[in-house]
C-alpha positions as CSV (number, residue, x, y, z in Angstrom):
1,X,-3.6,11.9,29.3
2,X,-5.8,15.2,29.9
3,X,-7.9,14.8,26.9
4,X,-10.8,15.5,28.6
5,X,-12.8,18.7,27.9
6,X,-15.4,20.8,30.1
7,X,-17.8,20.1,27.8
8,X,-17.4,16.7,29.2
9,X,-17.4,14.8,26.3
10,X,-13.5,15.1,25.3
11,X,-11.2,15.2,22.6
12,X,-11.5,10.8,23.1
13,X,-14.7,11.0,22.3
14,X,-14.2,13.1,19.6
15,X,-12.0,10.9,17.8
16,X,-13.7,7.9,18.6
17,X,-16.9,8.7,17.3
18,X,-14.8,10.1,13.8
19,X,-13.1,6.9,13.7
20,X,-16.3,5.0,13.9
21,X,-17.9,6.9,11.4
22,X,-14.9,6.1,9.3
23,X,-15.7,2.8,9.8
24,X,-19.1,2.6,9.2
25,X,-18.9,4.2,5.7
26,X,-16.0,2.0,4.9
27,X,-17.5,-1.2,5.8
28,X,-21.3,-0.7,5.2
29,X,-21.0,1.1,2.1
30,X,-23.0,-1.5,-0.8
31,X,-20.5,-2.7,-3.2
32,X,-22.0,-3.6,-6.4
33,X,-25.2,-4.4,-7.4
34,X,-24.9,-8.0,-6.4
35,X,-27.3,-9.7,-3.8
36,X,-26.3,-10.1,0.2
37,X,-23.8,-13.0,0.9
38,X,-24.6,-15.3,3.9
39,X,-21.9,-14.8,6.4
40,X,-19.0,-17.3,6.3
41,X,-17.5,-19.0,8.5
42,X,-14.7,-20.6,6.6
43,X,-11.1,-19.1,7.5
44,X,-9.3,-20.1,4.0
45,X,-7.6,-17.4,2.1
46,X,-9.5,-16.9,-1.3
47,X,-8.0,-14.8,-4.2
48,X,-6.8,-11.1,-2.4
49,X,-7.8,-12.8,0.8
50,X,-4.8,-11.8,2.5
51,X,-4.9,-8.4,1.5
52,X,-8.1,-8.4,2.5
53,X,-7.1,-9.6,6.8
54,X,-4.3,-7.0,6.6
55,X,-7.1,-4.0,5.9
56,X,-9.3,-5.2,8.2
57,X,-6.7,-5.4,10.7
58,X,-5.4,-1.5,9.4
59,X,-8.8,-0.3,9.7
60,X,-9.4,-1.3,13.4
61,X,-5.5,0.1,14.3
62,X,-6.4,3.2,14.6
63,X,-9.5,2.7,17.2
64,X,-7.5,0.5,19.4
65,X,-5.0,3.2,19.8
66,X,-8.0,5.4,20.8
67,X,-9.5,3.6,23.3
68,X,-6.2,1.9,25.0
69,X,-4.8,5.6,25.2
70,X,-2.5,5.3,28.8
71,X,-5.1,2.4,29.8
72,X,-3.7,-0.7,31.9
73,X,-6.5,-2.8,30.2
74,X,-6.0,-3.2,26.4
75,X,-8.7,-6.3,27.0
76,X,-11.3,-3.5,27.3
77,X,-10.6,-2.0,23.8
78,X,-10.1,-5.9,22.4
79,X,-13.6,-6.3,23.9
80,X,-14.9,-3.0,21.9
81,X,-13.9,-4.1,18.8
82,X,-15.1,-7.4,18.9
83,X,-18.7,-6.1,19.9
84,X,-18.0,-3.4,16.6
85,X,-16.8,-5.9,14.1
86,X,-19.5,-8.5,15.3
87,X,-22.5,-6.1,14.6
88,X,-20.6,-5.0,11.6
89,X,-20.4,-8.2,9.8
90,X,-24.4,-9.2,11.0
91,X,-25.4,-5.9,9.3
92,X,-23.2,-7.0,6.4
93,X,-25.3,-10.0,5.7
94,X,-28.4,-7.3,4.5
95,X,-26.0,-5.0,2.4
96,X,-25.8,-5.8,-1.2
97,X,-22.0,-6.8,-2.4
98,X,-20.6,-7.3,1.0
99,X,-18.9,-10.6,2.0
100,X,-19.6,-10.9,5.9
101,X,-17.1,-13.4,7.6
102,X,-15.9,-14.6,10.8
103,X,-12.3,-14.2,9.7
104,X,-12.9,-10.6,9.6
105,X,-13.8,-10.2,12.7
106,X,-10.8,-11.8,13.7
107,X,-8.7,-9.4,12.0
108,X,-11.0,-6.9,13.5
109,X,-10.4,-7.2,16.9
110,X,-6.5,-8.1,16.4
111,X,-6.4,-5.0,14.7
112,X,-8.0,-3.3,18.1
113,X,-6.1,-5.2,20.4
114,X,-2.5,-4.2,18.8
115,X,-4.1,-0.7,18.6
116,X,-4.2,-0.5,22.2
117,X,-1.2,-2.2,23.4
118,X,0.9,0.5,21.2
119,X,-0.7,2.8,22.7
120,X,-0.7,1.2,27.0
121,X,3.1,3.2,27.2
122,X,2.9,6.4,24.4
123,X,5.6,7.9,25.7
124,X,8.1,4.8,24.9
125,X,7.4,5.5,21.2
126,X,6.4,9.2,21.4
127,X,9.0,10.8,23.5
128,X,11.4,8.2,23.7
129,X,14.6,8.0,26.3
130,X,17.9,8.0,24.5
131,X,18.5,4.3,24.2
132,X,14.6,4.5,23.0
133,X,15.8,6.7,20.3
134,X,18.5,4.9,18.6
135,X,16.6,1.3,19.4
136,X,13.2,2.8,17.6
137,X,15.7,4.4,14.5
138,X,17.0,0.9,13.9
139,X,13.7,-0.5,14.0
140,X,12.4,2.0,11.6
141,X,15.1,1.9,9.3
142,X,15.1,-1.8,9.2
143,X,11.6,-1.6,8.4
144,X,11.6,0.8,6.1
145,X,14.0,-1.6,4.0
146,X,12.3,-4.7,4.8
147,X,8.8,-3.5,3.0
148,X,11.1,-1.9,0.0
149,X,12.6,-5.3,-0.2
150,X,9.4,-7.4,0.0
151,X,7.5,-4.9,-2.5
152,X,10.5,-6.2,-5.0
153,X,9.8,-9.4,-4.4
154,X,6.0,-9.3,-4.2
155,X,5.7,-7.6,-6.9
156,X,7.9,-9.5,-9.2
157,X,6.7,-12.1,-11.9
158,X,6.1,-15.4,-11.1
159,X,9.0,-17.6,-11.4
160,X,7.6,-19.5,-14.3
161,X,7.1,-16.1,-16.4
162,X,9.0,-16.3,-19.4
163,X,11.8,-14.8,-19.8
164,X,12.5,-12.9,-23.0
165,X,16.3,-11.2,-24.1
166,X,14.0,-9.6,-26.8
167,X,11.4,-11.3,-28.8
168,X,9.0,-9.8,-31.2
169,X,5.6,-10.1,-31.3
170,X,3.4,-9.6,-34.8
171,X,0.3,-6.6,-33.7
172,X,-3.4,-6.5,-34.2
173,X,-4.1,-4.2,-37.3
174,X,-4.6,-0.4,-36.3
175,X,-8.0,0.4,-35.4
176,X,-9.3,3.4,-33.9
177,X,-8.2,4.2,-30.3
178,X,-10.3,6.1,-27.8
179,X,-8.7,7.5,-25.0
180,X,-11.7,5.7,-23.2
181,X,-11.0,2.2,-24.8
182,X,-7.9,-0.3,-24.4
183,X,-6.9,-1.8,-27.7
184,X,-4.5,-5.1,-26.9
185,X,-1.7,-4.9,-28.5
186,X,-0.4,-8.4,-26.8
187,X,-1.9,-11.3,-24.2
188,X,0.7,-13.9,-23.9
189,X,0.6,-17.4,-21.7
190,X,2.1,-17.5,-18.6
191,X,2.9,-21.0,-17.1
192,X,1.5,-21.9,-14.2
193,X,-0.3,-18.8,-13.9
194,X,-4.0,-18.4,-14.6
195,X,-3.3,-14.6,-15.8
196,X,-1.9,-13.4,-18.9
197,X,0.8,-11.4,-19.4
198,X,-1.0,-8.5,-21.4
199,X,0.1,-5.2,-23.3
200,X,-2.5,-2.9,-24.5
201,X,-2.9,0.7,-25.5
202,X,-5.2,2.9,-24.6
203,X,-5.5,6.4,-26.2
204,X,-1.5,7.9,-26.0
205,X,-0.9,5.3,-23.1
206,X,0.8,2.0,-22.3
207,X,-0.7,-0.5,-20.5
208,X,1.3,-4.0,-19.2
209,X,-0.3,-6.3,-16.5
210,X,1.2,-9.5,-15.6
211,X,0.6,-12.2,-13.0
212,X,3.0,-12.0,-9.8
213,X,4.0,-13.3,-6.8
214,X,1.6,-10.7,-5.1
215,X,-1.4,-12.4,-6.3
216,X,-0.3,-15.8,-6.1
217,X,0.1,-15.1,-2.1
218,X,-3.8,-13.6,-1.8
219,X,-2.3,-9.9,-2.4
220,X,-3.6,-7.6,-4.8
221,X,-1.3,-6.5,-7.8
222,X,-0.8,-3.2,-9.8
223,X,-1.3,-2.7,-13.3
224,X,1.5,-0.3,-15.1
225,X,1.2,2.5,-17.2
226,X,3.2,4.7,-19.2
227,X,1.5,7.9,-19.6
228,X,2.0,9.3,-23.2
229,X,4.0,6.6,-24.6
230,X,2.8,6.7,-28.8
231,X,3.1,10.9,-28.4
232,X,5.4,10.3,-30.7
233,X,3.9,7.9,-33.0
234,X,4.5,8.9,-36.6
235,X,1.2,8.6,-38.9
236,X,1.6,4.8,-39.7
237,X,2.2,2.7,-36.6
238,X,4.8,0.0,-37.1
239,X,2.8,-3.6,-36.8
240,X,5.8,-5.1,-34.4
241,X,6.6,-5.2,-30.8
242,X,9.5,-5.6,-28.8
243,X,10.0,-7.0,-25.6
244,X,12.3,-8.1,-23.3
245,X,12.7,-8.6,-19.4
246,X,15.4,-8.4,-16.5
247,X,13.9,-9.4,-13.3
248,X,11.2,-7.1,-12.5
249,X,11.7,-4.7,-15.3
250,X,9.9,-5.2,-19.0
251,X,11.2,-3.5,-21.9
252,X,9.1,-2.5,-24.8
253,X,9.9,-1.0,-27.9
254,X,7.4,-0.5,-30.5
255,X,8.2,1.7,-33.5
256,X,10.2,4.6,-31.9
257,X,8.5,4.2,-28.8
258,X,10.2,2.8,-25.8
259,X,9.0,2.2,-22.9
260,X,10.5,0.4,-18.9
261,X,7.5,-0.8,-17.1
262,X,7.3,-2.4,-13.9
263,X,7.2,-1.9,-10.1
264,X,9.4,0.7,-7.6
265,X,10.2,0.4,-4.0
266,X,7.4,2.9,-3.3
267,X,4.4,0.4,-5.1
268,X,4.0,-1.6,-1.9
269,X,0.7,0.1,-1.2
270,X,-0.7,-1.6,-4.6
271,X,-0.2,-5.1,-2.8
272,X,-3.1,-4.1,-0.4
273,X,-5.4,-2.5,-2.4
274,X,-4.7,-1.1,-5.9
275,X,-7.8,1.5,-7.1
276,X,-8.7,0.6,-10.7
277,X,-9.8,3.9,-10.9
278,X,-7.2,5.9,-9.6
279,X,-4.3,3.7,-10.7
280,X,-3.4,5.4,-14.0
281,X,-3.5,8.9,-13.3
282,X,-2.5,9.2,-10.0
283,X,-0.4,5.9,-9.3
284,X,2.9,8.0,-9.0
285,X,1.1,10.1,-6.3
286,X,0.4,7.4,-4.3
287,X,3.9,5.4,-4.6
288,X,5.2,9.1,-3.2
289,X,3.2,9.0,-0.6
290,X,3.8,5.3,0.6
291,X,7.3,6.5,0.8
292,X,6.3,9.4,2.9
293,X,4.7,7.2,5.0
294,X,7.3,4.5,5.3
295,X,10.1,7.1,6.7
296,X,8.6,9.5,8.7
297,X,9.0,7.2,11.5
298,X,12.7,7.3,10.8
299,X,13.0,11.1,11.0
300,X,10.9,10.9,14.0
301,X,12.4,8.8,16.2
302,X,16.2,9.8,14.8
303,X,17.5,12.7,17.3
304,X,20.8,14.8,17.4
305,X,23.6,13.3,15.5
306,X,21.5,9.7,15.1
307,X,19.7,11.7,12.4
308,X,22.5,12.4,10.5
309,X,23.3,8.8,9.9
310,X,19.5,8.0,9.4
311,X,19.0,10.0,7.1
312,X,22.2,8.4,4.8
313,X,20.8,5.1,5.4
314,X,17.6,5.9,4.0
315,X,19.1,7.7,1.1
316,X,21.5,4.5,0.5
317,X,18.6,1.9,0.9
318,X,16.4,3.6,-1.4
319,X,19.2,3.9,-4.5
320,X,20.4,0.9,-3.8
321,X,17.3,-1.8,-3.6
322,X,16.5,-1.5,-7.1
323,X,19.4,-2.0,-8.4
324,X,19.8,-5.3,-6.0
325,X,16.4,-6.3,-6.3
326,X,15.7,-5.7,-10.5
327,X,12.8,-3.1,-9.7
328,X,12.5,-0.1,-11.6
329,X,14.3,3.1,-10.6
330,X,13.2,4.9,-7.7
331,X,11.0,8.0,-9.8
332,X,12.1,11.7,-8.4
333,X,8.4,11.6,-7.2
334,X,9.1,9.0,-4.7
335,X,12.6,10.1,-3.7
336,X,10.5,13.6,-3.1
337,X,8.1,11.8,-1.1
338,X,10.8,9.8,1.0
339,X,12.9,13.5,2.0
340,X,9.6,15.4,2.6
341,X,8.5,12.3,5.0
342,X,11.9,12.3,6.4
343,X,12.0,16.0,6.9
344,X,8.3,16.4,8.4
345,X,8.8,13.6,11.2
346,X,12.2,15.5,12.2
347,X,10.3,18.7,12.7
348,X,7.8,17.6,14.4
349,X,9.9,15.6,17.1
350,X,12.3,18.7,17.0
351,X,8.7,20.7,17.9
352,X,6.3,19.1,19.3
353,X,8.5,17.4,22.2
354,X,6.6,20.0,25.3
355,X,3.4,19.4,23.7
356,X,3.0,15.6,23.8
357,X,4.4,15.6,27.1
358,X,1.3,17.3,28.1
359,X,-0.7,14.0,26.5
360,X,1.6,11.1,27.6
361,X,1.7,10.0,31.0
């Protein structure tokens, strides 16, 4: 790999020292304003505990790949990471709203060590052989469905949600919304759940959060909006809600306002870690670019007339899990997302092909 610069220091170094600032920020940034926790040693899952090993692991990816680059010895960049996540979590134990723990490190350093066996042979998975090719397609592809079909299920209610054909629900009186304030309209028991099933308004907007499978496995959950859902509220708001559900889809009418709410194939991201802040407003921009993320591999590895095929796969597994699965429809944003990914990973194995052979060995 001739990374290395006359400067001496190298486009490795380079990258290394971005990717540790990255992590730095990431993981010493204070969260809250509580006190410092006393690091843990315990290795039980708490509530988002497994999203929380799968970022860890995530965040370390990257710096494995770094460091194992073409290297014999992914023990050396296992070692690195260790060493990192070990001071990390000490340092931890002195910032304010940080939960230091040994099972982070662990994720940590598996996180490293993966990084750098992917990357012991880069040009297996960057300029792969013809067998490579079609081998890496089918694992992409097959992939690429598998998280579409576990984000359905994920995703999904509980199984001891209720399940409604339509049944209406008397509302609070009208008040005076806010934009800035959420107004519930509806909070409903869930069996076997601790979480409600609520529905609540929130200037022109629809809000519905209820308890799924997600959560119940130590993964974080979304909550769903309809932007501008009472636009067309008529001076006197009717005092009655209707709701129904099919599978993963929840129906509600209220007045002449109707409304599907629920998860897509391209809300997986949300099981990791869904932004509060973000959610509402830029949710859709995010499900797009999960899906961009989730088959540019496809259009990458894909070559000649392989990528023909590939390409009707994807478009077949996309349209089709929803309706299999009971998840809302697949948004034009995230079938936009899903072609440009597509597209871009194509173009760049259709260009770039001379160029990494200069950086693979």
């Amino acid at each position: 790999m001739r990374i290395t610069g006359r400067s001496g220091i190298g486009l490795r170094g380079v990258v290394i020292a971005a990717l540790l600032l990255v992590i730095l920020v990431v993981t010493l940034t204070p969260s809250g304003k509580g006190s410092p926790a006393p690091f843990s040693f315990a290795l039980t899952l708490g509530r988002r505990g497994l999203a929380d090993v799968l970022l860890n692991f995530l965040l370390f990816l990257p710096l494995g790949l770094t460091i194992g680059w073409n290297s014999r010895s992914p023990l050396v960049a296992g070692l690195c990471g260790l060493l990192l996540a070990t001071a990390v979590e000490l340092v931890q134990t002195i910032v304010p709203g940080r939960d230091p723990s040994l099972s982070d490190i662990i994720s940590n350093t598996a996180g490293t060590l993966a990084g750098a066996l992917i990357a012991r042979r880069p040009r297996a998975w960057l300029i792969p052989s013809g067998n490579g090719s079609v081998a890496l397609t089918a694992s992409s592809i097959f992939a690429a469905a598998l998280l579409m079909i576990a984000t359905a299920f994920l995703l999904s209610p509980v199984p001891a949600s209720p399940i409604w054909a339509s049944k209406q629900f008397r509302l609070p009186a009208s008040s005076a919304n806010d934009p800035a304030d959420v107004r519930t309209l509806l909070a409903v028991e869930s069996p076997s759940a601790e979480e409600l099933i609520f529905i609540a308004r929130s200037g022109n907007d629809l809000l519905l959060r209820y308890p799924s499978r997600a959560g119940a496995f130590g993964l974080d959950q979304p909550e769903y909006w309809q932007l501008g859902a009472f636009k067309r509220s008529a001076s006197r708001e009717t005092d009655l809600l209707s709701l129904s559900r099919d599978r993963a889809r929840w129906h509600i009418v209220i007045g002449s306002n109707r409304a599907t709410l629920g998860p897509t194939v391209g809300t997986g991201w949300a099981v990791l870690a869904y932004p509060d802040a973000i959610g509402r407003r830029w949710g859709e921009v995010l499900n797009a670019a999960w899906m961009f993320v989730i088959c540019f591999p496809v259009g990458f590895w894909a070559r000649g007339r392989l990528r023909l095929g590939a390409a009707v796969l994807v478009v077949v597994i996309v349209a089709f899990v929803p309706e299999i699965s009971g998840v809302v429809d697949t948004s034009l944003l995230e079938w936009g997302g899903a072609v440009v990914g597509f597209l871009t990973g194509a173009s760049i194995a259709a260009s770039s092909g001379r160029w990494l052979s200069h950086w693979v060995k």
